[in-house]
C-alpha positions in Angstrom: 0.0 0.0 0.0 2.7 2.3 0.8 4.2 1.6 -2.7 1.4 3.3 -4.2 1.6 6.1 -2.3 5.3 7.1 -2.8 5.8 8.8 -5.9 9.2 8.1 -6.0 11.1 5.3 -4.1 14.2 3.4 -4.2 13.1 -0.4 -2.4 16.6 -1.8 -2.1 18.3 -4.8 0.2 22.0 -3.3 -0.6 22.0 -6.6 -3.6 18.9 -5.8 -5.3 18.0 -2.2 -6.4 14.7 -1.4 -8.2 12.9 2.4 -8.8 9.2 2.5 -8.4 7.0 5.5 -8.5 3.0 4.9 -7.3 3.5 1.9 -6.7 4.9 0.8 -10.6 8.3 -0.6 -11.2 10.6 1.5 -13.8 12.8 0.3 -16.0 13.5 3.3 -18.9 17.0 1.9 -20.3 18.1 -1.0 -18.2 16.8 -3.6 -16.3 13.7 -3.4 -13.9 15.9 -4.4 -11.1 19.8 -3.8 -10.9 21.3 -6.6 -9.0 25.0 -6.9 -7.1 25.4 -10.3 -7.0 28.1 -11.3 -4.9 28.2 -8.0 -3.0 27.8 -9.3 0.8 30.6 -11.8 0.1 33.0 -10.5 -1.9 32.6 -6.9 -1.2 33.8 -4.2 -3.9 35.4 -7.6 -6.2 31.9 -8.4 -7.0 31.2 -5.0 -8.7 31.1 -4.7 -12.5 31.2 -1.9 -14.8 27.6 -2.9 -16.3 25.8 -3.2 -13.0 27.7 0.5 -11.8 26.3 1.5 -14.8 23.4 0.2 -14.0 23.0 1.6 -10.6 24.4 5.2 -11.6 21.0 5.3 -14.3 18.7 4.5 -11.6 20.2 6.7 -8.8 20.1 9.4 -12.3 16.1 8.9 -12.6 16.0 9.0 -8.7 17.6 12.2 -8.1 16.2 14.0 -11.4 12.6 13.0 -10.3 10.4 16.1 -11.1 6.6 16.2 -10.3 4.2 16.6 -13.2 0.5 18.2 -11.5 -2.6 17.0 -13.0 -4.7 19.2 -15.1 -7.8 18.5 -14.0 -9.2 18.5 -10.2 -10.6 14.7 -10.7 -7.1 13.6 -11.4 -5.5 16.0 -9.3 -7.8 14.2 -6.3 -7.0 11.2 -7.6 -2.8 11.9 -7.1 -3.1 13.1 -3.3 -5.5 11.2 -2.1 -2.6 8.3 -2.1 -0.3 10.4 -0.4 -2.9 11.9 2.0 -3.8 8.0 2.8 -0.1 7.5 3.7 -0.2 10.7 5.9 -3.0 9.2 7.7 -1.6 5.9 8.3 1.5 7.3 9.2 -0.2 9.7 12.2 -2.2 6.6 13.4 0.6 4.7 13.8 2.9 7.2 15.8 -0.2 8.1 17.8 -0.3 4.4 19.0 3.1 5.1 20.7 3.2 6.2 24.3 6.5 8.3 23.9 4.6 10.1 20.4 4.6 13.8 20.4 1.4 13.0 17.8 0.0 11.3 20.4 0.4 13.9 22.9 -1.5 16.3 20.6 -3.8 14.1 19.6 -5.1 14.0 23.2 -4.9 18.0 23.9 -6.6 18.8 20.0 -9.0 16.4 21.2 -9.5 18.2 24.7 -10.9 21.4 22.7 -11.7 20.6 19.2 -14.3 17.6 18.6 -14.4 15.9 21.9 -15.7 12.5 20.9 -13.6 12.0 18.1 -11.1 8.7 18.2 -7.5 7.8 17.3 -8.7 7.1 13.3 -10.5 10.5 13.6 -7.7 12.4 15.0 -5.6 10.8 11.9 -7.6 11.7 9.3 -8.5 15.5 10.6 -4.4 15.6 10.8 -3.9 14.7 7.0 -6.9 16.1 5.4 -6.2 19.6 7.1 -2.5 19.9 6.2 -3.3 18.0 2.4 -5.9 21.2 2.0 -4.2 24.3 4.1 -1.0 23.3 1.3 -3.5 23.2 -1.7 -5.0 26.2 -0.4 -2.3 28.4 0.0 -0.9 27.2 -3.0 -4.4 28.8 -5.2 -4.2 31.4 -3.4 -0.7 32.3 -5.0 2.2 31.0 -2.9 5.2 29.5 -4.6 7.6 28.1 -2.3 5.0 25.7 -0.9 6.2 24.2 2.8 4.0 24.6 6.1 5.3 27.2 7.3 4.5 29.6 4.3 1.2 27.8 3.8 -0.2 28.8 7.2 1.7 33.0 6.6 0.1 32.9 3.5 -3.3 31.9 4.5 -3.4 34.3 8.0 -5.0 36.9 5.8 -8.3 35.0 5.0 -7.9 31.2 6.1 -7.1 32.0 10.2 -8.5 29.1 11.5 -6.5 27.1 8.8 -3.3 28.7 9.4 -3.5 28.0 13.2 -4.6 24.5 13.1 -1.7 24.1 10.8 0.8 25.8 12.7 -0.4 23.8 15.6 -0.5 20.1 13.8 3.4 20.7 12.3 5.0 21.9 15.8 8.6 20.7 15.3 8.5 17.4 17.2 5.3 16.2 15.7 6.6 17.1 12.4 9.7 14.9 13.1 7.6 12.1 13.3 5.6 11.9 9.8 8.2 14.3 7.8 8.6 12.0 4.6 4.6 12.5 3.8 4.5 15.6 4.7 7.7 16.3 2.4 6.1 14.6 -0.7 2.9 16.8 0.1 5.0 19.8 0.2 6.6 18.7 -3.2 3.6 17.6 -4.8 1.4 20.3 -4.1 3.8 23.2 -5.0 3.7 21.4 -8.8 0.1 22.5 -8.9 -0.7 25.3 -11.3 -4.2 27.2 -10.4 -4.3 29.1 -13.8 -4.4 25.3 -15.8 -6.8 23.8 -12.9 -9.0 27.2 -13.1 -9.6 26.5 -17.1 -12.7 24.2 -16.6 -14.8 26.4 -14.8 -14.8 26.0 -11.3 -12.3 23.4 -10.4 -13.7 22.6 -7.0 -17.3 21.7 -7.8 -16.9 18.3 -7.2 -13.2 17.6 -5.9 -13.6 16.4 -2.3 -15.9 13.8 -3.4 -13.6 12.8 -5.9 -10.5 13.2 -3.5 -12.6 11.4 -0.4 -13.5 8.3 -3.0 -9.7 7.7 -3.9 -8.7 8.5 -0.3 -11.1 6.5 1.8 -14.8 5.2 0.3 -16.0 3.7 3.7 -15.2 7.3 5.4 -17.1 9.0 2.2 -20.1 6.6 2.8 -20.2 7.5 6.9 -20.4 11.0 6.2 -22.7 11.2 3.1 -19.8 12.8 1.0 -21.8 12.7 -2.1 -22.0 15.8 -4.4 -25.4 17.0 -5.0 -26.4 17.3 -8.6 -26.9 20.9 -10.0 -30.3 20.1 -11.1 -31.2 19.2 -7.2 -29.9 22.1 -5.8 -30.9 24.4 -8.5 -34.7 23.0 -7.7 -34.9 23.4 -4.3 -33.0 27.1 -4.6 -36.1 28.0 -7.0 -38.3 26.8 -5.3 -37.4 28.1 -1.5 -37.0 31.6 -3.6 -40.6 31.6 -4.9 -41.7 31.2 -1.5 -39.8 33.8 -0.1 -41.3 36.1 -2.8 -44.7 35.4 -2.8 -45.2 34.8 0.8 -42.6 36.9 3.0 -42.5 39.8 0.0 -38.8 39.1 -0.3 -37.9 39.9 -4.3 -34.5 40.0 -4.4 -34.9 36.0 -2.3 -31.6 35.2 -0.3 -30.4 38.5 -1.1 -32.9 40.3 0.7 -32.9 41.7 4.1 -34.1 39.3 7.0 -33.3 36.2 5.0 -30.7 34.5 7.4 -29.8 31.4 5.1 -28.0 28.3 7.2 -26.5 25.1 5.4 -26.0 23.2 8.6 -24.3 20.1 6.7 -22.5 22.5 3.9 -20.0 20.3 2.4 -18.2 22.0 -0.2 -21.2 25.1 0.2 -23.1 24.1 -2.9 -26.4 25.4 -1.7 -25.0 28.7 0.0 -23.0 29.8 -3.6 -26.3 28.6 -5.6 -28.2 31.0 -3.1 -26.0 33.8 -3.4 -25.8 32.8 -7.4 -29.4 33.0 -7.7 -29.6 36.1 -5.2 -27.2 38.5 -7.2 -28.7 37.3 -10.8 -32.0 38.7 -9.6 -30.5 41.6 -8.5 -28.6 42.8 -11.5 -31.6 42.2 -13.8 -34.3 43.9 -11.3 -31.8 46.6 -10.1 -28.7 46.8 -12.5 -24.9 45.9 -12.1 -24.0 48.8 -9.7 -26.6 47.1 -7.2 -24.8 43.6 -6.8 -21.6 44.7 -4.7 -24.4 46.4 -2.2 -26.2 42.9 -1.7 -23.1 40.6 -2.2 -22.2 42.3 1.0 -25.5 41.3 2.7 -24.9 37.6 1.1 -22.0 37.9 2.9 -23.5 38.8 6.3 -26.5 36.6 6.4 -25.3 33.3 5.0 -24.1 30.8 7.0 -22.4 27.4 6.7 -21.3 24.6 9.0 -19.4 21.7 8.0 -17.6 18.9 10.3 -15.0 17.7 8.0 -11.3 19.9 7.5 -11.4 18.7 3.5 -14.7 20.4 2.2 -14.4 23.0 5.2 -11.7 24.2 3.7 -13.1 24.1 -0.5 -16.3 26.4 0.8 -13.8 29.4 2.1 -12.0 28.6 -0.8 -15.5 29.1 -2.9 -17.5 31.4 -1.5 -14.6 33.7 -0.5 -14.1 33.7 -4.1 -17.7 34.4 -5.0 -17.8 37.1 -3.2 -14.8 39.0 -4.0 -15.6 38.8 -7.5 -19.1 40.1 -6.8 -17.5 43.4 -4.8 -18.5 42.4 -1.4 -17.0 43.4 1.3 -16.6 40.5 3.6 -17.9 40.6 7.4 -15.0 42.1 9.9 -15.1 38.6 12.3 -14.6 36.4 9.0 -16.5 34.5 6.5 -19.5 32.7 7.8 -18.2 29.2 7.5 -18.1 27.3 11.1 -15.6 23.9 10.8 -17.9 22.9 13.8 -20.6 19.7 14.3 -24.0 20.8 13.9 -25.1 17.6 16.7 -23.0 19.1 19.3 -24.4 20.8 22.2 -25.1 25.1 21.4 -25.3 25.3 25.3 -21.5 24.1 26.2 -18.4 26.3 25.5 -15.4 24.0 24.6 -12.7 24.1 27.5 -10.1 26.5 27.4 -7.0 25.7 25.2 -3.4 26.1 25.5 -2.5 29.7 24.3 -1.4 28.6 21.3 -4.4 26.7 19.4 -6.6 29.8 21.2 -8.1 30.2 17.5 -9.1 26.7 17.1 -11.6 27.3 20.1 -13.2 30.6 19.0 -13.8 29.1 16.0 -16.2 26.8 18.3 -17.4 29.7 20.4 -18.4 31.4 17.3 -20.1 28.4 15.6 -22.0 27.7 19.3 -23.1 31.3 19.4 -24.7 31.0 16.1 -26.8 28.0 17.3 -27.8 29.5 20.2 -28.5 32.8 19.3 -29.1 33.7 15.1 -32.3 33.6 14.5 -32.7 31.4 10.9 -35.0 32.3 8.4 -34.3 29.7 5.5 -32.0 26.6 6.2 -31.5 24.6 3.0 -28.8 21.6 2.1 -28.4 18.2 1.5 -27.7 16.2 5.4 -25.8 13.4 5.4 -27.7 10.3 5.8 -26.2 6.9 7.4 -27.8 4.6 10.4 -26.3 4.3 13.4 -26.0 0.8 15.1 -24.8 2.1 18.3 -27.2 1.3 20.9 -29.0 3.1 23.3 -26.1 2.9 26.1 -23.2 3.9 23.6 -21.2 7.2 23.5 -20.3 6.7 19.9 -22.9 8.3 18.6 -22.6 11.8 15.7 -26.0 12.5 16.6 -25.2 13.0 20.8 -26.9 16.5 22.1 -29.8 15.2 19.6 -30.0 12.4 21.1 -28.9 12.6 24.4 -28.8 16.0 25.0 -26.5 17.7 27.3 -26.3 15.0 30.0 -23.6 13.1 30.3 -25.8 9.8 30.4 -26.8 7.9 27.4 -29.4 5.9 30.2 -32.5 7.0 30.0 -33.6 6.6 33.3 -30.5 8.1 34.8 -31.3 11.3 32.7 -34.9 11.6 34.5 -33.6 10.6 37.5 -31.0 13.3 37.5 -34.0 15.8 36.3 -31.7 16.5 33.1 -33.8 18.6 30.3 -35.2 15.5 27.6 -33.4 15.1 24.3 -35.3 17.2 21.3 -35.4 13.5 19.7 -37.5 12.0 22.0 -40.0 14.2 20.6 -39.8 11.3 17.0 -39.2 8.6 19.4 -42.1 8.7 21.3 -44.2 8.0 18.2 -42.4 5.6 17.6 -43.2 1.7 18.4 -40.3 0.6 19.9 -39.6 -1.9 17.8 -39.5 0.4 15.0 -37.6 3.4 16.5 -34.3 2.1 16.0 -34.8 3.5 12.5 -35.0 7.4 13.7 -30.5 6.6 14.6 -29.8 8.3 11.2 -27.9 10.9 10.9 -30.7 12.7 8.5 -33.3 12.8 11.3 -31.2 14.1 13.4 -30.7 17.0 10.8 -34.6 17.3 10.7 -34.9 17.1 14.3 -32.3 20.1 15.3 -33.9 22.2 12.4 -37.1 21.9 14.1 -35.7 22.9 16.8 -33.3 25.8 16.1 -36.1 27.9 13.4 -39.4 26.5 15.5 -38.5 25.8 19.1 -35.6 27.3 20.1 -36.1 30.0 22.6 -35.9 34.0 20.3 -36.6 31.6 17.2 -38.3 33.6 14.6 -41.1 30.8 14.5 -41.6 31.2 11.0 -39.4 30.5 7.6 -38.9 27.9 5.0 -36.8 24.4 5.4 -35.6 22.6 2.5 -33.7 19.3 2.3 -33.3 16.5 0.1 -33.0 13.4 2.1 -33.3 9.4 2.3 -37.0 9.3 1.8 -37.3 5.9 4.5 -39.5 9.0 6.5 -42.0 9.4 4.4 -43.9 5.9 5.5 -42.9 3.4 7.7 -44.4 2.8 11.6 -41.1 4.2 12.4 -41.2 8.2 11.4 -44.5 8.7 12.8 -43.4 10.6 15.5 -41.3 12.3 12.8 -43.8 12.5 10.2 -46.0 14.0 13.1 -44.0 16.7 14.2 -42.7 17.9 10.5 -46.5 18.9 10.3 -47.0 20.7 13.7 -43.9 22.7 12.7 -45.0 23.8 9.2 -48.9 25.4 7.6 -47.5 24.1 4.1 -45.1 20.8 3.0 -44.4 19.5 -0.5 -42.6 16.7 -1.3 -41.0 15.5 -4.2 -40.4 11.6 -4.7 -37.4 10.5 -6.4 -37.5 7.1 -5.8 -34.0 5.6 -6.4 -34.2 2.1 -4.3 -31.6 -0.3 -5.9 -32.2 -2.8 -2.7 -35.8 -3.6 -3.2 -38.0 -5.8 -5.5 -38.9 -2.8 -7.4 -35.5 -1.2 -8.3 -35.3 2.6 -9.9 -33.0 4.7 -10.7 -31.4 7.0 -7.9 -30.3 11.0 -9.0 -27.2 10.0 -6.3 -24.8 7.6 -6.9 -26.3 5.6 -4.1 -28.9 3.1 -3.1 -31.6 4.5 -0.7 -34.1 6.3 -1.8 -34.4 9.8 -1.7 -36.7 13.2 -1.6 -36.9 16.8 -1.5 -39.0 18.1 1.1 -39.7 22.3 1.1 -41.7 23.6 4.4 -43.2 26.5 4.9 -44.1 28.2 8.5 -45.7 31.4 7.5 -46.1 33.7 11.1 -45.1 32.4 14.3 -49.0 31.2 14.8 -49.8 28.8 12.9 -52.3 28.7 10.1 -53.3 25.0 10.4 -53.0 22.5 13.4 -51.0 20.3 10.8 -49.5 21.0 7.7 -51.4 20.7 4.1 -49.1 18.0 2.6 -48.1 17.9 -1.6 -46.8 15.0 -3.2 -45.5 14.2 -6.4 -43.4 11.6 -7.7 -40.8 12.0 -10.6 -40.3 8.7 -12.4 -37.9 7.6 -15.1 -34.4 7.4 -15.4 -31.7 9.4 -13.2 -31.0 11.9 -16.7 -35.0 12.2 -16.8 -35.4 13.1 -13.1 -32.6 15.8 -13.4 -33.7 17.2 -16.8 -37.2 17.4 -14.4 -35.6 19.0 -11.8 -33.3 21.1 -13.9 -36.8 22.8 -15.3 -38.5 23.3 -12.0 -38.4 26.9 -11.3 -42.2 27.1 -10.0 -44.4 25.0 -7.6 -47.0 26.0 -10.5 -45.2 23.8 -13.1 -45.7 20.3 -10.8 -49.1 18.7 -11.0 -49.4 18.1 -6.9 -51.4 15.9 -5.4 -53.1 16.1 -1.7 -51.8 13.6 0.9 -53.9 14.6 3.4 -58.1 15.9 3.1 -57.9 19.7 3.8 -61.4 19.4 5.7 -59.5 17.1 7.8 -56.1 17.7 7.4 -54.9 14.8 9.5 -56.8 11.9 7.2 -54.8 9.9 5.1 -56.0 7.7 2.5 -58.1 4.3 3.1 -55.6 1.5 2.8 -56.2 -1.0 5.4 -52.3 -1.4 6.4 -50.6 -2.1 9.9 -51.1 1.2 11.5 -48.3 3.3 11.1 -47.2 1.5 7.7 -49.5 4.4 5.4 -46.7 7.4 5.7 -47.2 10.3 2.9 -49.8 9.0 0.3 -48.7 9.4 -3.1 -50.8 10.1 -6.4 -50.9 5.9 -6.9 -53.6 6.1 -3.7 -56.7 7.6 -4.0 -58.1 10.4 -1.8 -60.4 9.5 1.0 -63.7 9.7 0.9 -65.4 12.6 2.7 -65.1 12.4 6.3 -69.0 13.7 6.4 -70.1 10.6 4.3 -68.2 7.7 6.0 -70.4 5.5 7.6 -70.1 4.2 11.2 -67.7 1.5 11.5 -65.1 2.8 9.0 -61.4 2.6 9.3 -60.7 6.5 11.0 -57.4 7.5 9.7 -54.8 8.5 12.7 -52.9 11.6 12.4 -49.7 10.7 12.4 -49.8 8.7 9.3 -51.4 5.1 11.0 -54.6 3.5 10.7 -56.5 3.3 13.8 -58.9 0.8 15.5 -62.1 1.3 13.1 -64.4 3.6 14.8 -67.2 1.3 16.6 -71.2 0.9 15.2 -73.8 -1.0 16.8 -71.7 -4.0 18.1 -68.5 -3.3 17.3 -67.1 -2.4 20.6 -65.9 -6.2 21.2 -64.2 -6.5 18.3 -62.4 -2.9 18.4 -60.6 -3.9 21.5 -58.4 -7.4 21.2 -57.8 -9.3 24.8 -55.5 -7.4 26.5 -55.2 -3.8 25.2 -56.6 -0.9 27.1 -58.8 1.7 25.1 -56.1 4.0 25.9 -53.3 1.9 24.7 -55.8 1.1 21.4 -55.4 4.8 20.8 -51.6 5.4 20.5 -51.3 1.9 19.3 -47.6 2.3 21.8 -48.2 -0.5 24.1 -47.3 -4.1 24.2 -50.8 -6.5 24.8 -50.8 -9.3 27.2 -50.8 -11.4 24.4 -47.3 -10.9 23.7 -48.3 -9.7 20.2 -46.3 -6.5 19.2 -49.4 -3.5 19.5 -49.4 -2.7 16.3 -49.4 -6.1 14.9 -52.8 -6.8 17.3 -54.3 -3.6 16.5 -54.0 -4.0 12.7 -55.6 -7.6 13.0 -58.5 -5.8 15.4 -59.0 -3.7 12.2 -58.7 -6.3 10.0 -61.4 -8.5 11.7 -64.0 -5.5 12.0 -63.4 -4.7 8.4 -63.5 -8.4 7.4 -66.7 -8.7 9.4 -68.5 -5.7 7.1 -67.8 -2.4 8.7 -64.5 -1.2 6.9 -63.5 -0.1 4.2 -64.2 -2.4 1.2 -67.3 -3.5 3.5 
């Protein structure tokens, strides 16, 4: 493995001598390995003019080595992510030794900046950080590329960037992993922006690229998958109609109030397509001298968080860029981009540093002040989406304040015991049946859930604004997400969804718009004033069929929720019916156009299934004679209702409760009857 990371190394045993370079053996003019036979016994006698003359070529191609860059960012990603992958390994392995000055700093970095990461975490946040502070002082025009320029160079703009790597290369840790770092150095300063900058934006789709080469189980943890233009381009329109015709915002995320947040920003597609869209409008409504006057406010009001060093570092990179070219002048405390976990706690201030990484825990204060306190009027992006497996009792968890909240118990019972506020995600779990709810451990719902919270709940919240995200869509129907489903409609007067399909695991197989397997959705909410309109949401749905270049030529000419024939999940007389499948309660989710609507609640006759607000069939509503059958051996009326409990029977609820229905339907008084 380490053979295709060096891109130039001599492997020799003092009898043997061969050159390889990534991992290939060379052999220009001679042979692919230069041999001394004879050497260990004989000594200089065994040397020959040939095989001197053989050595001196390769020692020649050694020494006159010379680094050709890449011209594209794909295979430019594809070059250091090798080298970064050596980085790593090497940091892991000299933090596994008790003498390590890595290890040393691993445990302080760890004491301030991401508390619950591990060993592998601290590894990879080490090489990823230095692989992108080099590449980014090196765009941003310095030519004698080592650490030490890299983090002068990028003091300027880049402060958190330039401390962390002033702080990871400290003399003695250097020492330790100084061959990688060396070839970085080397590599790196071969880079030429002008030839990279030739394709458009060279960093639209690079850490993906880089974080697929480097490490493809890491990329899958974290949901590192670029979102197409088409997607975001959608949901920007779309969340900028609504901001126009219902908050009488024209000039959309350029407009004043608009407080955009991508709380999962990767490389900050949605925040550039925001400003993008933003400063079009603009120009054509106001003219060209208008745009540097509301970059500015861009500038101010956007906001980005992202966990990961690699992207973290491409969106300053991007939208400092932006900007600039657009005349803004940038805020005085920095860009707007927090390299800070969304899940953490806003209430707990890191612990204070050592003087010397002081930056690195500002950067935290500032990102913890922003969930705390900045009230958010749009929050738009793409959340990462992967299921936990740890269980209830473990601490290695992304999702912890969500979950947990700020007790430092993952029990349950020891957090009500000790009177400790309840996690904002017991507010899914609850409706929930157990056996279902360890499908709400996804990194996605945790998204939705602190969303909820921060525009909606949190106290000095505005209590009103849009939420757009394109997710797994495993929430839209299941027993699982009704708690979920629930909630999403007590927070919002208006929902639309958007079904792309894409399920490669099940029997029926469509194309996904990712390069993924799961199924997946855009979901726009709308909250108009901080009282609400309606009890629960009005829910849309549509579903966009076809192959993945159909669904993105679809989405790519969405500009209007008037151009999408939308059909009504939910009866607006009674908003919280859903259609009259007879299913396990729980099992009906967001009805799409393939189910009809219900009937008029007016007309339904006595004994009909009643359709549960939260997307479950409930016990059928008894006639004459019916109240036997309603109620199986075992379940109170009251567990019946939330369909939560466990019956004596030993049943799971919502098993018995569907086959209560099922009998009273059978017997003539549901639906079909």
């Amino acid at each position: 493995m380490k053979f295709t990371a060096l891109p130039n190394l001599i492997y020799t045993d003092a009898c043997e001598w061969a050159l390889y370079r990534s991992g290939v053996i060379q052999s220009k003019d001679g042979p692919a390995v230069v041999r001394l036979d004879g050497v260990i016994e004989d000594g200089a006698a065994a040397l020959t003019e040939a095989n001197l003359a053989q050595r001196y070529q390769l020692l020649v191609d050694f020494l006159g080595w010379g680094f050709t860059a890449p011209n594209g960012p794909k295979a430019l990603a594809e070059t250091l992510a090798p080298i970064c992958r050596l980085l790593r390994d090497e940091v892991a392995l000299a933090v596994a030794r008790e003498s390590s000055a890595l290890r040393r700093l691993s445990a302080e970095m760890r004491d301030y900046l991401f508390p619950h990461s591990s060993d592998e975490d601290f590894a990879d946040i080490y090489a990823q950080t230095l692989t992108y502070a080099l590449l980014l002082a090196r765009l941003n025009g310095e030519t004698h590329l080592t650490t030490a320029s890299a983090a002068a160079k990028l003091d300027s703009g880049h402060g958190l960037l330039a401390e962390t790597l002033r702080v990871l290369t400290q003399a003695r840790a250097r020492a330790e992993i100084d061959v990688p770092v060396s070839i970085l150095e080397r590599v790196i300063g071969a880079v030429d922006p002008v030839r990279l900058g030739r394709r458009g934006d060279p960093w639209l789709y690079f850490y993906e690229d880089f974080l697929q080469a480097d490490d493809p189980t890491r990329r899958r943890e974290y949901g590192v998958y670029y979102t197409p233009q088409a997607v975001v381009g959608c949901q920007t329109a779309l969340v900028a109609e609504l901001l126009d015709s219902a908050f009488n915002k024209p000039m959309a995320f350029a407009d004043e109030g608009v407080v955009v947040l991508d709380s999962s920003a990767g490389t900050s597609a949605y925040p550039i397509a925001a400003i993008e869209f933003a400063l079009r409008k603009v120009e054509a409504q106001l003219g060209p001298g208008a745009v540097a006057e509301y970059a500015t406010r861009c500038a101010r009001n956007v906001y980005a968080f992202e966990v990961q060093v690699g992207p973290y570092a491409v969106s300053h990179l991007r939208l400092t860029k932006l900007l600039s070219d657009a005349g803004a002048t940038l805020p005085a405390d920095g860009l707007h981009v927090y390299l800070t976990d969304t899940l953490e706690s806003p209430h707990v201030d890191p612990p204070q540093p050592p003087l010397m990484a002081e930056r690195l825990t500002e950067e935290q204060r500032r990102a913890r002040k922003v969930k705390a306190d900045v009230p958010i009027f749009v929050s738009i992006g793409n959340p990462p989406y992967f299921r936990e497996q740890a269980e209830a009792g473990s601490n290695n968890t992304r999702g912890k304040w969500v979950r947990f909240g700020d007790s430092t118990s993952t029990s349950a019972a020891a957090r009500r015991a000790s009177g400790a506020e309840r996690p904002i995600l017991d507010d899914f779990v609850d409706g929930a049946p157990p056996v279902h709810a360890k499908n709400l451990y996804n990194l996605y719902v945790y998204f939705w859930r602190w969303t909820l919270w921060k525009m909606f709940e949190q106290p000095g919240a505005p209590r009103r604004g849009i939420v757009s995200f394109i997710t797994a869509a495993s929430y839209l129907r299941g027993p699982g997400f009704a708690g979920m489903r629930q909630r999403m409609r007590e927070a919002f007067d208006d929902l639309w969804i958007i079904d792309l399909e894409g399920d490669s695991l099940g029997t029926r197989k469509t194309e996904n718009v990712f390069a993924i397997q799961t199924a997946v959705c855009i979901a726009v909410g709308v909250r108009y004033a901080e009282t609400k309109r309606h009890a629960l949401a009005r829910v849309r749905y549509v579903k966009f069929e076809g192959s993945r270049e159909a669904k993105l030529a679809r989405l790519a000419a969405t500009t209007s929720f008037d151009q999408i024939r939308w059909q009504d999940c939910f009866e607006r007389e009674r908003p919280h019916c859903l259609s009259r499948n007879t299913r396990p309660p729980g099992h009906g989710g967001l009805q799409g156009p393939e189910h009809r609507k219900p009937a008029d609640p007016e007309r339904r006759p006595a004994g009909r299934c009643a359709p549960s607000n939260t997307g479950a069939l409930r016990l059928p509503q008894p006639g004459p004679g019916l109240a036997d059958a309603a109620q199986p051996a075992g379940v109170t009326p009251q567990a019946a209702a939330l369909g939560r409990t466990r019956p004596a029977s030993g049943l799971p609820d919502q098993l018995a409760v569907w086959r209560a229905g099922r009998r009273a339907c059978r017997d003539g008084h549901g639906p079909g009857a």
